[in-house]
Each structure stands twice: as C-alpha cells, then as structure tokens.
C-alpha positions in Angstrom: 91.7 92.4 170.3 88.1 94.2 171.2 86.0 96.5 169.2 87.4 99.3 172.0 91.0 98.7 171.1 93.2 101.1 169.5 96.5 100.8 167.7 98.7 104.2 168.4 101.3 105.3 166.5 104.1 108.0 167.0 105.1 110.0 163.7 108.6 111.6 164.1 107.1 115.0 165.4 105.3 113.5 168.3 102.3 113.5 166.5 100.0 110.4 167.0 98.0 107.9 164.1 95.4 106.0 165.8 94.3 102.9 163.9 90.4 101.3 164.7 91.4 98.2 163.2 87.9 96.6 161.8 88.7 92.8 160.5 89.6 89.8 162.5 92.7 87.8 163.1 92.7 85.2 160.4 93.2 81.7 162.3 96.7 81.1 161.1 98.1 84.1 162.7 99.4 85.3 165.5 98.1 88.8 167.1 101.4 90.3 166.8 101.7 89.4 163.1 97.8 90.7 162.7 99.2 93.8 164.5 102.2 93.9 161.5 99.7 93.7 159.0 97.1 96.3 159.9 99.6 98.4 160.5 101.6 98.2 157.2 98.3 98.9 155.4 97.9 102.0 157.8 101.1 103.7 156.8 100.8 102.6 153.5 98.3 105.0 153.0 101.0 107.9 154.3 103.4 107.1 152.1 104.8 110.1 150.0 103.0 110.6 146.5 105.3 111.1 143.8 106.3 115.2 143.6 105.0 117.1 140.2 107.5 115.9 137.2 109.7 113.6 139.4 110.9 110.5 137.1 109.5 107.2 138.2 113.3 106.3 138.7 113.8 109.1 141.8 110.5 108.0 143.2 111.5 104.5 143.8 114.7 105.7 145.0 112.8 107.8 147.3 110.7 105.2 148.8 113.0 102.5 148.8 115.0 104.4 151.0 112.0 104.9 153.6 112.8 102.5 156.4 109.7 99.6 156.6 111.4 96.8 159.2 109.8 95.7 162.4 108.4 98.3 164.9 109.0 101.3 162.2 106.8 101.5 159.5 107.9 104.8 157.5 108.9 107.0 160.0 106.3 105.8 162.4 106.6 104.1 165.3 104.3 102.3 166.8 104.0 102.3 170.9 100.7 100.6 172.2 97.6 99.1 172.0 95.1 101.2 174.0 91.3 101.3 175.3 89.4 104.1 173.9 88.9 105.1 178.0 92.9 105.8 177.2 92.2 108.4 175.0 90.8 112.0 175.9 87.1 112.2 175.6 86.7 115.1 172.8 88.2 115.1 170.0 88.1 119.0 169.6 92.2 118.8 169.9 92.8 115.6 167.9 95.9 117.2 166.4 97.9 118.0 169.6 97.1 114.5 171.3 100.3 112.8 172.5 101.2 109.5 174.3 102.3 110.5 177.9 104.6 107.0 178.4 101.7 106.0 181.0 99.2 104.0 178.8 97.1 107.3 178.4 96.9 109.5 175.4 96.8 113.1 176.4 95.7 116.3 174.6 99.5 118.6 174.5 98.9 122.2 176.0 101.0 123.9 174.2 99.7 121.9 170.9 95.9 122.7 171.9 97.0 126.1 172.5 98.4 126.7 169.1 95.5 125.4 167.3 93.3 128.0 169.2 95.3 130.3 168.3 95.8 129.2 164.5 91.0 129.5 164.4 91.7 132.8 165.7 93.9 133.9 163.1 91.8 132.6 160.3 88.6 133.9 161.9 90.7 137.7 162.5 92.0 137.2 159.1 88.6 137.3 157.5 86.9 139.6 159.8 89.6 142.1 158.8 89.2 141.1 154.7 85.2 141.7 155.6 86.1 145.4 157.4 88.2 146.4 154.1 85.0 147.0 152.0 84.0 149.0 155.2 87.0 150.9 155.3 87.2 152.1 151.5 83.5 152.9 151.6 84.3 155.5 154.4 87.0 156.8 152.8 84.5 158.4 150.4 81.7 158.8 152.7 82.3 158.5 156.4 82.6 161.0 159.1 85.7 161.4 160.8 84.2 159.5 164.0 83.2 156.5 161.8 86.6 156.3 160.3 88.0 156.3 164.1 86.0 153.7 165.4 86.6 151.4 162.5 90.2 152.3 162.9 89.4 151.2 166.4 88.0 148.0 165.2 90.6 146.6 162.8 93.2 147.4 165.9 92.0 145.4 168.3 91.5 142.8 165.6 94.6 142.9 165.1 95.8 142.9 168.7 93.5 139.6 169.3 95.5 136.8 168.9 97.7 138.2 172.0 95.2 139.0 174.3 93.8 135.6 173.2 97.3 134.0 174.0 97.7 136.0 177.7 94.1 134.8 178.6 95.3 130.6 177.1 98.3 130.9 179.7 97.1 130.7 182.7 94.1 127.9 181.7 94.3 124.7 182.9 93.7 121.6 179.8 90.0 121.0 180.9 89.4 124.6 180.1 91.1 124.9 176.8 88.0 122.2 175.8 85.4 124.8 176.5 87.3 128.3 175.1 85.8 129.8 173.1 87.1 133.5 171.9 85.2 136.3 170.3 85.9 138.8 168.1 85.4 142.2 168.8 81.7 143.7 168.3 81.9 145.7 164.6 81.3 149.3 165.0 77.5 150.5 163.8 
C-alpha cells in the first residue's frame, strides 16, 4: 500500500467513505487483514451514538444487531482500493462522488446538482430574511415605486432556484465545477 492509496467505501445510499490510511502493515499481517483492521476502526467512528434517554440495554440491542462480518462493516461496504488519480480532482462536490464500477470515482450529476441547488437556497433564504427589514421599513416610509421594485426583488429571489435549476440541465459535469450563480442585484 502507497501514500497515494485510498480505501473506498459504499454506505447503503450510494454515498462513498474514503479512508487515507496513515500506519504501516505490522510484519505479522497480511494486507488484507491490515485492510480489515483500518477499516473496522473507520466505521467504528460511524457507529450510531446512543439516542437522548435510550437505556443502555436498547443501545446494545441496537448495535449488536448492526451487521460487522467480512466485507460489511455497519452498513458499509467496502469496494476498492484506489489511486488518488482515481478520484475527481476538486473536491468542491465531495458529497455526490460515487464509484462508477470502472476503478474511477466519479462526481454524480444529479448529486452535484442538488447541492448547488441546496447553496442557493440557503444563500436566497438569507437574502430574503436581509430584504424583510427593507420591506417593513417601506411600509412606513417608501414610495409606491420603492415598494414595487422590492416586491420585484424578493420575486425573482424567490423564483431563483428554478431558473438556477433550467440553466444546471443542460451543463455538462466539468461545468458544474466552475458554476457559480448570483443573486439578483438589490434594488437602490
């Protein structure tokens, strides 16, 4: 195993763990086994916390019952050792990588999409909380034509995640990398 070696595995959503494993094989054992080992310790850090007030007896119950044999380590799976050429080269999208079958991890369009579109929501979402002050200010204060064009505003705030999805659907993957969306200009 080399310093440019991954360990990839699948969760049950399709969803991918990478592992840089950083200490040797000891002597006695066998890669596969040093494999085992790093990955047990991986997943053990996923394992499920106990829930608020659940007895210590459910909790056992609980995690007993997760399935730890072989090639499935808590619901993971694991499905290759990869070079880090293998992987895509940003990790803007780290979320919506996948394993394509092919020996390549590969960044999911419809994933990548979806998390564009989840930073435009949150960035809408607080451009529209920041307008509200705006809007109550000239409610008391404002001329019609002010009111209007904020009105204008918050719509096509509003209306961006849509016009933000129509112009994702025709871009190819390289190009979801470099999108960047803005929000519309605030009235004066």
């Amino acid at each position: 195993m080399t310093n440019r070696e991954r360990i990839v595995f699948q969760h049950p959503d399709g969803s991918l763990a990478i592992v840089n494993p950083v200490e040797p094989i000891q002597p006695p054992e066998s890669v596969e086994a040093w494999l085992d080992r790093i990955a047990a310790r991986a997943v053990a850090a996923s394992i499920p916390r106990p829930k608020e007030n659940e007895p210590e007896w459910e909790y056992l119950v609980r995690i007993n019952s997760l399935k730890v044999t072989g090639e499935i380590l808590a619901g993971y799976t694991r499905i290759a050792t990869l070079d880090v050429a293998d992987f895509p080269a940003t990790r803007r999208f780290r979320n919506a990588w996948r394993y394509d079958g092919n020996g390549k991890v590969r960044t999911a369009p419809v994933a990548a999409t979806a998390m564009i579109l989840t930073e435009v929501r949150e960035d809408r979402d607080l451009a529209l909380k920041t307008s509200d002050s705006e809007r109550m200010r000239l409610e008391d204060v404002g001329t019609k034509e002010q009111k209007q064009a904020l009105a204008a505003y918050r719509q096509l705030l509003r209306d961006l995640p849509a016009v933000v999805e129509a112009e994702l659907a025709n871009l190819p993957i390289a190009d979801l990398e470099t999108f960047k969306p803005s929000l519309p200009a605030k009235p004066s």
